[in-house]
Backbone of each chain as nested JSON, in Angstrom:
{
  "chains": [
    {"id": "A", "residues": [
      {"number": 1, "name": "UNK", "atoms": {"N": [9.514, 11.097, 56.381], "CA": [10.43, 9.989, 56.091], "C": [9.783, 9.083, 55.064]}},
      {"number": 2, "name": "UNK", "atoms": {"N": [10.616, 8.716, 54.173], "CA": [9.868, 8.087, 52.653], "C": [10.182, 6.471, 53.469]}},
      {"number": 3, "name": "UNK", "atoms": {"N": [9.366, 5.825, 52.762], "CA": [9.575, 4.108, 52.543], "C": [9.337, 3.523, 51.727]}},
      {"number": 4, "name": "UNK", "atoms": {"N": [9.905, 2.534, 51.218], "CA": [10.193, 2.414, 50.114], "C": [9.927, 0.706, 50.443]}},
      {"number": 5, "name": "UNK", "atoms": {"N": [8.622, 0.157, 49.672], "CA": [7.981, -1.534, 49.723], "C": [8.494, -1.692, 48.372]}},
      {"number": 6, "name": "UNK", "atoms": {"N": [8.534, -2.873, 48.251], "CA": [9.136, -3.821, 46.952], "C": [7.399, -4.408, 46.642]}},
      {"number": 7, "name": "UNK", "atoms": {"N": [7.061, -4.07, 45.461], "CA": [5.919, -4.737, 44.94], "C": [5.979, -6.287, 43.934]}},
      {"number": 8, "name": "UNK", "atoms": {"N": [6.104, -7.074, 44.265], "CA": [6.462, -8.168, 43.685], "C": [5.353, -8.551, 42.267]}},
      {"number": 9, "name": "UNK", "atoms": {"N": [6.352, -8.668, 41.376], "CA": [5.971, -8.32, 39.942], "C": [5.779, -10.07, 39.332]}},
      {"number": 10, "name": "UNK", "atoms": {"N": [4.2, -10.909, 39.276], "CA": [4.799, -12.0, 38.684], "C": [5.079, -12.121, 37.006]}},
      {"number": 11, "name": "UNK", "atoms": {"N": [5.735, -13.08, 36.536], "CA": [6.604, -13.152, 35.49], "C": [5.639, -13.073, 34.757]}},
      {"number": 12, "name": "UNK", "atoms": {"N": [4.538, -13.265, 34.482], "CA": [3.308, -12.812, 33.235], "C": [2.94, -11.367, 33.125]}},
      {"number": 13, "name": "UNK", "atoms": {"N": [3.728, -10.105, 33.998], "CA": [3.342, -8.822, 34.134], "C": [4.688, -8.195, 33.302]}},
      {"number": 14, "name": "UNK", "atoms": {"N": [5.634, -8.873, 32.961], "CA": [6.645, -8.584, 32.164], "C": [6.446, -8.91, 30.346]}},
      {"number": 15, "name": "UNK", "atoms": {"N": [5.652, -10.474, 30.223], "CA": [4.708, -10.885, 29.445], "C": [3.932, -9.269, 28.765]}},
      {"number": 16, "name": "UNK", "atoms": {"N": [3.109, -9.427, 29.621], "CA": [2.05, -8.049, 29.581], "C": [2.436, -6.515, 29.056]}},
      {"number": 17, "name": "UNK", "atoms": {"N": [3.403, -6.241, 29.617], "CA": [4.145, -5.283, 29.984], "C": [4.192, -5.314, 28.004]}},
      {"number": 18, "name": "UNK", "atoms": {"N": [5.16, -6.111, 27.943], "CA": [5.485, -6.094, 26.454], "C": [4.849, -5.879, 25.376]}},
      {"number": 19, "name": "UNK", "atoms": {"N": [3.456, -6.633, 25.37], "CA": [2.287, -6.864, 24.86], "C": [2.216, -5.853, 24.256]}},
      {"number": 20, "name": "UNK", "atoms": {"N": [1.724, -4.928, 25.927], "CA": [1.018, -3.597, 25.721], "C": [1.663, -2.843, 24.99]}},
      {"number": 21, "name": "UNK", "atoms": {"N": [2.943, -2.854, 24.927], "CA": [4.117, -2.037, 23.762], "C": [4.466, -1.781, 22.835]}},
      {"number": 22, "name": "UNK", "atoms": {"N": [4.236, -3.103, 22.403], "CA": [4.605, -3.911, 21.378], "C": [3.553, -4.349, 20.277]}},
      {"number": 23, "name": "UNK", "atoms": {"N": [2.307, -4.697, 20.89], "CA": [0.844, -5.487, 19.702], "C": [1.09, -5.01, 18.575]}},
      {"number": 24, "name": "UNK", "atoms": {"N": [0.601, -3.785, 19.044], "CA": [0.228, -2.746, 17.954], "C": [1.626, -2.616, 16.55]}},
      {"number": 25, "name": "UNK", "atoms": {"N": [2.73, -2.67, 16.742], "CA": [3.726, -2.218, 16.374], "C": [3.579, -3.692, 15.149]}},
      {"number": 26, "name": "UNK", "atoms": {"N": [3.292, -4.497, 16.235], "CA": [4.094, -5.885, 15.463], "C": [2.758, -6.265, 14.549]}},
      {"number": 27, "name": "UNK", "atoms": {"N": [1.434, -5.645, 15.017], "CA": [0.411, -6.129, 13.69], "C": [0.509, -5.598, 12.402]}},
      {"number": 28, "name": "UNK", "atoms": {"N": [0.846, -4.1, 13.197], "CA": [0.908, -3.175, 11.645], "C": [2.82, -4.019, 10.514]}},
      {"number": 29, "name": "UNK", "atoms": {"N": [3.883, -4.358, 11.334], "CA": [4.428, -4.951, 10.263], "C": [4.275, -6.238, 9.725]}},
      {"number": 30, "name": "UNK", "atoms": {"N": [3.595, -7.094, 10.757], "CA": [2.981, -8.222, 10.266], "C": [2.018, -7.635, 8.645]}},
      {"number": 31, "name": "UNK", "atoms": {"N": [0.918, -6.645, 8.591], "CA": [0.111, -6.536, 7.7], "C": [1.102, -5.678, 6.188]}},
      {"number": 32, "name": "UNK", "atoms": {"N": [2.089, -5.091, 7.273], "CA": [3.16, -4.529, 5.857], "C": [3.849, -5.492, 5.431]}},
      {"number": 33, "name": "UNK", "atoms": {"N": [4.594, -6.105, 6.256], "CA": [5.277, -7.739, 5.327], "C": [4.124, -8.279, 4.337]}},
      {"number": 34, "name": "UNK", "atoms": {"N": [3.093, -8.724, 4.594], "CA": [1.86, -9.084, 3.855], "C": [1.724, -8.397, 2.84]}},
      {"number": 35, "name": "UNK", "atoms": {"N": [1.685, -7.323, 2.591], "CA": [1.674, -6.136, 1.713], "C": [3.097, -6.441, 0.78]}},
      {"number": 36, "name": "UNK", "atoms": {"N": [3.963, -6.285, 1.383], "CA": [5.398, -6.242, 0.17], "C": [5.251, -7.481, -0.198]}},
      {"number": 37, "name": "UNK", "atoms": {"N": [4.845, -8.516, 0.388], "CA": [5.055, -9.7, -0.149], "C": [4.313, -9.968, -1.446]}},
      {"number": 38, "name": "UNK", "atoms": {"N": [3.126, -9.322, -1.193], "CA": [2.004, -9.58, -1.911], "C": [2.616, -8.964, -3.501]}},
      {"number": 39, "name": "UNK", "atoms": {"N": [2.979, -7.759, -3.155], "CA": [3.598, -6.715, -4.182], "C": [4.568, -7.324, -4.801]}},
      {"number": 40, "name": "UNK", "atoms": {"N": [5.553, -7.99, -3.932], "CA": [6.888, -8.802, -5.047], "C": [6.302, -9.778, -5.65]}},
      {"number": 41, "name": "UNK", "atoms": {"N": [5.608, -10.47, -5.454], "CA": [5.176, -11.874, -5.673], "C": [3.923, -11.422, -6.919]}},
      {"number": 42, "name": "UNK", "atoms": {"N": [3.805, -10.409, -6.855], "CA": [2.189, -10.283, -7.543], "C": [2.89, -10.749, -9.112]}},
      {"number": 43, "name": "UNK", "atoms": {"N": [4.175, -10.492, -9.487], "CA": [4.05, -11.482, -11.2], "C": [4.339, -12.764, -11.353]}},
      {"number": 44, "name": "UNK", "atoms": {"N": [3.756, -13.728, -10.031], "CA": [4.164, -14.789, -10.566], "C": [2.609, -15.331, -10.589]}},
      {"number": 45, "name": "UNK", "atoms": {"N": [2.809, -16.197, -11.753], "CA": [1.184, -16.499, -12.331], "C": [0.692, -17.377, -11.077]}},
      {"number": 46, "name": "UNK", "atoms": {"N": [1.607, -17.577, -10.139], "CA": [0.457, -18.902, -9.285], "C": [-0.292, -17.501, -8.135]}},
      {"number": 47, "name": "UNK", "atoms": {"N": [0.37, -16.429, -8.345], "CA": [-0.419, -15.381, -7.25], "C": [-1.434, -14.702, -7.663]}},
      {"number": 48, "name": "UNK", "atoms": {"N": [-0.998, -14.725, -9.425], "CA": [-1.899, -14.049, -10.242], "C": [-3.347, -14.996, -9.913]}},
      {"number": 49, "name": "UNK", "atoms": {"N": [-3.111, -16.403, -10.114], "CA": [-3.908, -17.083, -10.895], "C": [-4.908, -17.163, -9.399]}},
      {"number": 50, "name": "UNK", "atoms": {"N": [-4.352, -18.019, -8.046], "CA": [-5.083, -18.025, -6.981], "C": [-5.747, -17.303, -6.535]}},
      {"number": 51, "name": "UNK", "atoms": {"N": [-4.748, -15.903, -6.316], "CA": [-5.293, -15.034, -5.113], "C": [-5.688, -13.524, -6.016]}},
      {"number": 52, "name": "UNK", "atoms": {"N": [-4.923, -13.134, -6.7], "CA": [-5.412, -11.858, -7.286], "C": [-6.346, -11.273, -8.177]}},
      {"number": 53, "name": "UNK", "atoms": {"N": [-6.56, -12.689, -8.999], "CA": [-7.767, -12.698, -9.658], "C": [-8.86, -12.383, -8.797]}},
      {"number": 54, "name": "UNK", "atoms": {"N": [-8.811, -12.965, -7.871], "CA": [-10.152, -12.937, -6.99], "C": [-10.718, -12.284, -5.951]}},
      {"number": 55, "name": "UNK", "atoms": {"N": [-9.617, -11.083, -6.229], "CA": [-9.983, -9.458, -5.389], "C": [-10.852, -9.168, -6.247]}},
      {"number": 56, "name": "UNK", "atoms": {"N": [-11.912, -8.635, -5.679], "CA": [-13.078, -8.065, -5.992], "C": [-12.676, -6.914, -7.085]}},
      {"number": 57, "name": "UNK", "atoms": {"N": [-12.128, -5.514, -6.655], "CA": [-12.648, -4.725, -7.693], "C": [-11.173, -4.729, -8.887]}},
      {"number": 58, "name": "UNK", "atoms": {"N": [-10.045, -5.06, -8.043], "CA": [-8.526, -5.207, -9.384], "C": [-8.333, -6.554, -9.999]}},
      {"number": 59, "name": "UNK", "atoms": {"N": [-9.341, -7.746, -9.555], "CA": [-9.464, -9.102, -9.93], "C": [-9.551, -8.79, -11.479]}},
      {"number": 60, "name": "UNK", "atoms": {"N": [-9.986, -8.302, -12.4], "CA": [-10.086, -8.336, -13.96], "C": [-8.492, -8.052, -14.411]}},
      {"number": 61, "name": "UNK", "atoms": {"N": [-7.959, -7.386, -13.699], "CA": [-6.897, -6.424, -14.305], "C": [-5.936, -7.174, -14.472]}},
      {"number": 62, "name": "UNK", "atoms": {"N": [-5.795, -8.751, -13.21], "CA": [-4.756, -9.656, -13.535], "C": [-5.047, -10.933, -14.208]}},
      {"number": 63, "name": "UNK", "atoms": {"N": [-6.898, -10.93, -14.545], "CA": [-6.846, -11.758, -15.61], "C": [-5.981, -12.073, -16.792]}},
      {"number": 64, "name": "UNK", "atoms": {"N": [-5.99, -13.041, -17.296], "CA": [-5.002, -13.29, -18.555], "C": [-5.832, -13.427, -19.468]}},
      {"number": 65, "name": "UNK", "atoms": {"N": [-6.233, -12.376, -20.497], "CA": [-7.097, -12.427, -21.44], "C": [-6.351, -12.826, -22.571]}},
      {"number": 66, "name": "UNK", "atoms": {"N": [-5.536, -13.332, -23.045], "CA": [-5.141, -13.92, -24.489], "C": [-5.833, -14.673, -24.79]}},
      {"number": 67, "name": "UNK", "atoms": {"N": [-5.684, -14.615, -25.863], "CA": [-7.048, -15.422, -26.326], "C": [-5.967, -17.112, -26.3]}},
      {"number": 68, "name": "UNK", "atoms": {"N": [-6.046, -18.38, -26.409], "CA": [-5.946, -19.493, -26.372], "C": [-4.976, -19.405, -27.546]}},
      {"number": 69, "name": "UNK", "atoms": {"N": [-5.377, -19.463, -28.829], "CA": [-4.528, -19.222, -30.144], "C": [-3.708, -18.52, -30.139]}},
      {"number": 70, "name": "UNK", "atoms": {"N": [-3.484, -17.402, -29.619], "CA": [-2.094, -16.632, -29.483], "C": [-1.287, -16.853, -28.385]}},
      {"number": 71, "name": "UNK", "atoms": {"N": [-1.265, -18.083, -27.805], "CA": [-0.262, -18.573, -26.659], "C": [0.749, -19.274, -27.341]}},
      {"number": 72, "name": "UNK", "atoms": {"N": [2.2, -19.066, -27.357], "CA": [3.16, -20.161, -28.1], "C": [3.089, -20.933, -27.358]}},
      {"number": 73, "name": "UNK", "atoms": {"N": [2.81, -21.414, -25.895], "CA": [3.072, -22.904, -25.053], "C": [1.902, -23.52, -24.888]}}
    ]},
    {"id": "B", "residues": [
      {"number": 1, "name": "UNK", "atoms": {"N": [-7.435, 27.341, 17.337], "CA": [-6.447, 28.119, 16.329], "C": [-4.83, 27.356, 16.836]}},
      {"number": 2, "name": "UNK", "atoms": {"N": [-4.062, 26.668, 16.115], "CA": [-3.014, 26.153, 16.814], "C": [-1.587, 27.118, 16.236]}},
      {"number": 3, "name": "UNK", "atoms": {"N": [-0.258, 27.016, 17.179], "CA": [0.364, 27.619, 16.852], "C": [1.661, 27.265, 16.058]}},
      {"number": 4, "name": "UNK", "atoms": {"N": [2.02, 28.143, 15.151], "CA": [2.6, 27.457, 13.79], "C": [3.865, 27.367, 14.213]}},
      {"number": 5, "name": "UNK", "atoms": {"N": [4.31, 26.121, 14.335], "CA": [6.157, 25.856, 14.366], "C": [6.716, 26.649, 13.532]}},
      {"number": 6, "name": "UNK", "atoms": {"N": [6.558, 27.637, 12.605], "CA": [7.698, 28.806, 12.216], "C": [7.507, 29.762, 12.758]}},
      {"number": 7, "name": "UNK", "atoms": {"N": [6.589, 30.066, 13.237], "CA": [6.643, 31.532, 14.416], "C": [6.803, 31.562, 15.541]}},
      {"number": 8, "name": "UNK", "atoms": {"N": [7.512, 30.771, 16.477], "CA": [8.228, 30.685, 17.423], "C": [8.896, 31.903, 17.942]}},
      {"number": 9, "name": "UNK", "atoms": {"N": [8.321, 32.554, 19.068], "CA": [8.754, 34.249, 19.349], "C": [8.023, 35.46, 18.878]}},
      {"number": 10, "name": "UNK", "atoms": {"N": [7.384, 34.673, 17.979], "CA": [6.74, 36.115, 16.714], "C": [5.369, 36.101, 17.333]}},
      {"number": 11, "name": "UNK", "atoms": {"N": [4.05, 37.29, 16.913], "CA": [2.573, 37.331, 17.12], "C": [2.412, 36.083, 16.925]}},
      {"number": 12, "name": "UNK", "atoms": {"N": [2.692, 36.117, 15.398], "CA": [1.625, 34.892, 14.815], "C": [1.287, 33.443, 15.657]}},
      {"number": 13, "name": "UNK", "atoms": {"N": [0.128, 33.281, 15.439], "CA": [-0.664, 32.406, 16.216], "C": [-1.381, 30.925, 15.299]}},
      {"number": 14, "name": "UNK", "atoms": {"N": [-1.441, 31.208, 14.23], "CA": [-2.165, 30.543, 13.08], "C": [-1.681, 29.658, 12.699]}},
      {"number": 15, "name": "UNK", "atoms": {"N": [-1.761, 28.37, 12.169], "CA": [-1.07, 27.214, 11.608], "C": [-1.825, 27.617, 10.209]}},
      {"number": 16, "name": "UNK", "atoms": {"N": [-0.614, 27.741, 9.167], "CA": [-1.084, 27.663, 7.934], "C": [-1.9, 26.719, 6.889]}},
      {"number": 17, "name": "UNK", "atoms": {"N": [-2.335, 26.577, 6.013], "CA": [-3.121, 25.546, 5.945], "C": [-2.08, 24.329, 4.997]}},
      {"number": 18, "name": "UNK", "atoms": {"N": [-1.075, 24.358, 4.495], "CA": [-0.056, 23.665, 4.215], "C": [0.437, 23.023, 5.178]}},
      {"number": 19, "name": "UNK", "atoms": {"N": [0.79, 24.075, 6.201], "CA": [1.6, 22.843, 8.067], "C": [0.212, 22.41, 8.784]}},
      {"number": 20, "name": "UNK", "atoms": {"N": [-0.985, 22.692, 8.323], "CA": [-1.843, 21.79, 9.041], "C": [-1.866, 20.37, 8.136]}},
      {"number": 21, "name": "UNK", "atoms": {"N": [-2.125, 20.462, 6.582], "CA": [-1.905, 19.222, 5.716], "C": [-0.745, 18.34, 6.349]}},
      {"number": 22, "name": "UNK", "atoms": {"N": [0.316, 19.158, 6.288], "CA": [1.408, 18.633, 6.675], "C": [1.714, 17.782, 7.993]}},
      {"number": 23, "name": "UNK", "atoms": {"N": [1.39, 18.511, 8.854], "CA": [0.871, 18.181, 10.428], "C": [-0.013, 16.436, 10.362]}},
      {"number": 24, "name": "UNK", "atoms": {"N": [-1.058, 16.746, 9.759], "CA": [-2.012, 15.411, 9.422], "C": [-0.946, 14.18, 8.911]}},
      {"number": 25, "name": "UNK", "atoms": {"N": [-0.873, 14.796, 7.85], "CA": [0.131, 13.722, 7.124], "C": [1.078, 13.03, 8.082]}},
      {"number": 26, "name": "UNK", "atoms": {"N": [1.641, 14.119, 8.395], "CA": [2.971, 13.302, 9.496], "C": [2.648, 12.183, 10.459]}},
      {"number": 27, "name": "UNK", "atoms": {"N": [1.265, 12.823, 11.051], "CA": [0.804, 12.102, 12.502], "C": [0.245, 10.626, 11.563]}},
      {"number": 28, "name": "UNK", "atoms": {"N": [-0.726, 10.969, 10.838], "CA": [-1.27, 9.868, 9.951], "C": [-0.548, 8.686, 9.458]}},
      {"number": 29, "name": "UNK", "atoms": {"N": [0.659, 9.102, 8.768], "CA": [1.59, 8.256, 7.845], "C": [3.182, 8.11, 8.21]}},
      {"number": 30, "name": "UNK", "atoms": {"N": [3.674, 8.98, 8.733], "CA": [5.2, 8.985, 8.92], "C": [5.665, 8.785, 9.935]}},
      {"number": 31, "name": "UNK", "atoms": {"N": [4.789, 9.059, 10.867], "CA": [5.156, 9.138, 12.499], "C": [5.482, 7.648, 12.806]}},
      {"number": 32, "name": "UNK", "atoms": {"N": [4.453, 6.703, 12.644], "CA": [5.008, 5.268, 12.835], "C": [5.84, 4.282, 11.342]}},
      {"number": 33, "name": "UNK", "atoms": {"N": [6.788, 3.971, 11.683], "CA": [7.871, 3.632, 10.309], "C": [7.037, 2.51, 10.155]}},
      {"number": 34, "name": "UNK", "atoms": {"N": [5.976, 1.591, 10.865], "CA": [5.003, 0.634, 10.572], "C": [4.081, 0.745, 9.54]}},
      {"number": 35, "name": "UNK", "atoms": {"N": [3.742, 2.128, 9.608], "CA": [2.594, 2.989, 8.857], "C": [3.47, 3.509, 7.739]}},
      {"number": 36, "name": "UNK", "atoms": {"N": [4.189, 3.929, 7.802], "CA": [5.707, 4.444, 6.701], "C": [5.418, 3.611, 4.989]}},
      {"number": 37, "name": "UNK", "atoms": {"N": [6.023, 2.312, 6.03], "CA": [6.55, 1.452, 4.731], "C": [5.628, 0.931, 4.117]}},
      {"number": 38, "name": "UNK", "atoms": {"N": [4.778, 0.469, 4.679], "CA": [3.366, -0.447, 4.063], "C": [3.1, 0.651, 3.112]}},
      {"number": 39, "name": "UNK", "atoms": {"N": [2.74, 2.032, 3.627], "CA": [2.044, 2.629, 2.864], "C": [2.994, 2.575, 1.697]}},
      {"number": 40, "name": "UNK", "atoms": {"N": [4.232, 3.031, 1.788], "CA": [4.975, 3.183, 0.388], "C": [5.359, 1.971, -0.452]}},
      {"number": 41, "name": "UNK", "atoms": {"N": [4.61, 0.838, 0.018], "CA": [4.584, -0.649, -0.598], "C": [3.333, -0.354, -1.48]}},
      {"number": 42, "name": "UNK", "atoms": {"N": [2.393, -0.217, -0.375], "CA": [1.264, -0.106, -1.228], "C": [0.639, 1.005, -2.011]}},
      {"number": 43, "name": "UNK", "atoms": {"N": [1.462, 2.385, -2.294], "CA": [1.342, 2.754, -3.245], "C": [2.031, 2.439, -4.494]}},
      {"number": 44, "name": "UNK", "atoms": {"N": [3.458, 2.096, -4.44], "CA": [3.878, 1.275, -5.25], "C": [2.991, 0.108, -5.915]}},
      {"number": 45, "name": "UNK", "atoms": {"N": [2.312, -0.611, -5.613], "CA": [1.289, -1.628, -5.744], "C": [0.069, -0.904, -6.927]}},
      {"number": 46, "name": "UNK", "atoms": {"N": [-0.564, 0.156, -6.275], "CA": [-1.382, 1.37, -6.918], "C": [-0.706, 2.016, -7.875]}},
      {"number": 47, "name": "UNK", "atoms": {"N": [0.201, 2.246, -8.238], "CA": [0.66, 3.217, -8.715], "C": [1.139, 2.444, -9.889]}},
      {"number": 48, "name": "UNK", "atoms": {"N": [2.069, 1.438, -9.907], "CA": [1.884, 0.114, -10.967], "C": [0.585, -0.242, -11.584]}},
      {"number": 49, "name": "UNK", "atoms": {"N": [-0.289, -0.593, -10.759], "CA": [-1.47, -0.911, -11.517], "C": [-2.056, -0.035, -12.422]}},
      {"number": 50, "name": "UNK", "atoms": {"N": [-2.029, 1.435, -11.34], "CA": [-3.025, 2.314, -12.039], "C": [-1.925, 2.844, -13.781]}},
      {"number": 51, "name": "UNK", "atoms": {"N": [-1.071, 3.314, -13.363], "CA": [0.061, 3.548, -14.686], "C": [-0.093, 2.37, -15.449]}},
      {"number": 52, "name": "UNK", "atoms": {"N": [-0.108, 1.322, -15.742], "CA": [-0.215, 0.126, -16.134], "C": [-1.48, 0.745, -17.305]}},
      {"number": 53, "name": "UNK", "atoms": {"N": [-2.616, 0.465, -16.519], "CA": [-4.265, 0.819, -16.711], "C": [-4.375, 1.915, -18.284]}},
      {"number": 54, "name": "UNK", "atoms": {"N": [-3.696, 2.724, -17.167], "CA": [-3.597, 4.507, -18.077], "C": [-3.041, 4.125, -19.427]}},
      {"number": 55, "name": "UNK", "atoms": {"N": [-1.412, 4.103, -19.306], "CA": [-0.653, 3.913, -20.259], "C": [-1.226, 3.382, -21.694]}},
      {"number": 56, "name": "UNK", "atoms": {"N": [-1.756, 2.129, -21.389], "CA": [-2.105, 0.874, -22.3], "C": [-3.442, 1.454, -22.622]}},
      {"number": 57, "name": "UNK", "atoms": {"N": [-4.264, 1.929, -22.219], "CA": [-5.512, 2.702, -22.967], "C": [-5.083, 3.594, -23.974]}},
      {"number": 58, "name": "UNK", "atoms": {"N": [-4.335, 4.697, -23.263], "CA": [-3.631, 5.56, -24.428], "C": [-3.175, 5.051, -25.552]}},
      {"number": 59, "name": "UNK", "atoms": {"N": [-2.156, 3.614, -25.311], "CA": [-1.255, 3.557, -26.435], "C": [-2.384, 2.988, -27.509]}},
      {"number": 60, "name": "UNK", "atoms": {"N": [-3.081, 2.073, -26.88], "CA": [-4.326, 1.321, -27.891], "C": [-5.07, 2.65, -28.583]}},
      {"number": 61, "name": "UNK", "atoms": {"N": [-5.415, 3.241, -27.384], "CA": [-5.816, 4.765, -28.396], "C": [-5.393, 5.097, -29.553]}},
      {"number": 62, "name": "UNK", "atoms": {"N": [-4.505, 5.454, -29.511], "CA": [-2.933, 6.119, -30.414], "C": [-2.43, 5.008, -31.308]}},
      {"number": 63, "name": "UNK", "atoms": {"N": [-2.812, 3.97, -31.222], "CA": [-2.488, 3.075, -32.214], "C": [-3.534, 2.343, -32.768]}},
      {"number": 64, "name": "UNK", "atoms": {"N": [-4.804, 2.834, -32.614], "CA": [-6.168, 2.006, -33.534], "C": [-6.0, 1.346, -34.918]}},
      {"number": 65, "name": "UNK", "atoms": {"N": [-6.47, 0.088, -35.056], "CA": [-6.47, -0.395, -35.821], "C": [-4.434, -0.804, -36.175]}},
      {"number": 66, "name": "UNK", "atoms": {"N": [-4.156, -0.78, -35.936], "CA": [-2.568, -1.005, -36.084], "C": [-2.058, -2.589, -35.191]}},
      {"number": 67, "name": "UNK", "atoms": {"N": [-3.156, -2.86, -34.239], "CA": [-2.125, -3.887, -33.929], "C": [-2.729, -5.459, -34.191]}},
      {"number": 68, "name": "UNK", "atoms": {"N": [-2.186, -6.719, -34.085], "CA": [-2.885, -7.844, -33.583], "C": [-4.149, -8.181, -33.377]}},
      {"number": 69, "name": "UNK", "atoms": {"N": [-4.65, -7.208, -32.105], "CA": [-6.124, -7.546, -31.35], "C": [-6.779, -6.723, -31.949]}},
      {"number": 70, "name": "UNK", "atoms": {"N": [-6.615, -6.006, -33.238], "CA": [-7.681, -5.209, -33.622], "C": [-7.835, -6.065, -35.365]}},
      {"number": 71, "name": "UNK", "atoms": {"N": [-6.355, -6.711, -35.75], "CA": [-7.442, -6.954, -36.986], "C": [-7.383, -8.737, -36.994]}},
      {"number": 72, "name": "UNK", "atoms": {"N": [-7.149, -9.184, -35.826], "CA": [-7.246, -10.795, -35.599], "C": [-8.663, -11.54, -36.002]}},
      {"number": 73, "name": "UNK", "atoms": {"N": [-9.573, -10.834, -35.848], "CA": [-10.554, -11.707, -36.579], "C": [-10.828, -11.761, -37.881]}},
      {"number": 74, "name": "UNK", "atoms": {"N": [-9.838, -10.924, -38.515], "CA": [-9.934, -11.163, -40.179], "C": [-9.329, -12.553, -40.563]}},
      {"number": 75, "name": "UNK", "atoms": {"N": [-8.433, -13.05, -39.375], "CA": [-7.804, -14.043, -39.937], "C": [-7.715, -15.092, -38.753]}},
      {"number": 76, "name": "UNK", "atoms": {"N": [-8.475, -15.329, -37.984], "CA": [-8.877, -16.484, -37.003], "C": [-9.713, -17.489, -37.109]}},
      {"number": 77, "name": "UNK", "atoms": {"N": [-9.477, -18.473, -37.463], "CA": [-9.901, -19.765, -38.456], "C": [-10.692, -20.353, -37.629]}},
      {"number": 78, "name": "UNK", "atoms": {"N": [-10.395, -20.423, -36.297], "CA": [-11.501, -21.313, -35.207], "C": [-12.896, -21.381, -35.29]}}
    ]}
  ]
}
């Protein structure tokens, strides 16, 4: 004969529950949003100028080498 | 030795070495649409840069002495 107890679940094991499901899923599109963003945004000079310059090994590539005299503005 | 999803019923026993690439790839990159998209963001990202890189060497190649930045200091007064 089976019996059947009710294990009482408190409301932070539903919390948990999710967590465990879910982390992983939501870091990796957290770090891909980061990524496309980075990618759309990469031609505007304030992304150029702050942040991309100053990756280590593609930092030269978004330098702005014109020389000063050949700028019309 | 694993067994190759087209021989289903048949001897063969072998995963070819294309459905093992393939196999990798999938589990590696496609299997999670998390892993999917980033990656195809960020080759897009690579693939811009690096074409970018390439291109513009060549064309400067192929066009020596022909443009602006090659005969600007004949005539830069600063």
């Amino acid at each position: 004969m089976s019996r059947v107890v009710y294990h009482p679940v408190p409301p932070q094991g539903n919390v948990k529950r999710f967590l465990r499901t879910w982390s992983t899923s939501m870091g990796l599109w957290g770090a891909g949003a980061g990524i496309t963003a980075l990618y759309l945004l990469s031609v505007t000079p304030l992304v150029k100028r702050e942040f991309l310059t100053k990756v280590p090994v593609l930092g030269s590539y978004f330098e702005d080498k014109t020389p000063a005299s050949d700028k019309p503005f | 030795m694993s067994v190759s999803v087209l021989a289903v019923g048949t001897p063969y026993v072998v995963a070819d070495r294309a459905e093992q690439l393939a196999n990798t790839l999938y589990n590696a990159i496609v299997k999670r649409n998390s892993v999917f998209v980033p990656t195809i963001f960020a080759g897009a990202f690579a693939f811009s840069i690096g074409f970018d890189v390439g291109i513009t060497k060549f064309w400067d190649t192929w066009n020596k002495g022909k443009q602006w930045k090659d005969i600007r200091e004949k005539y830069v007064e600063a």
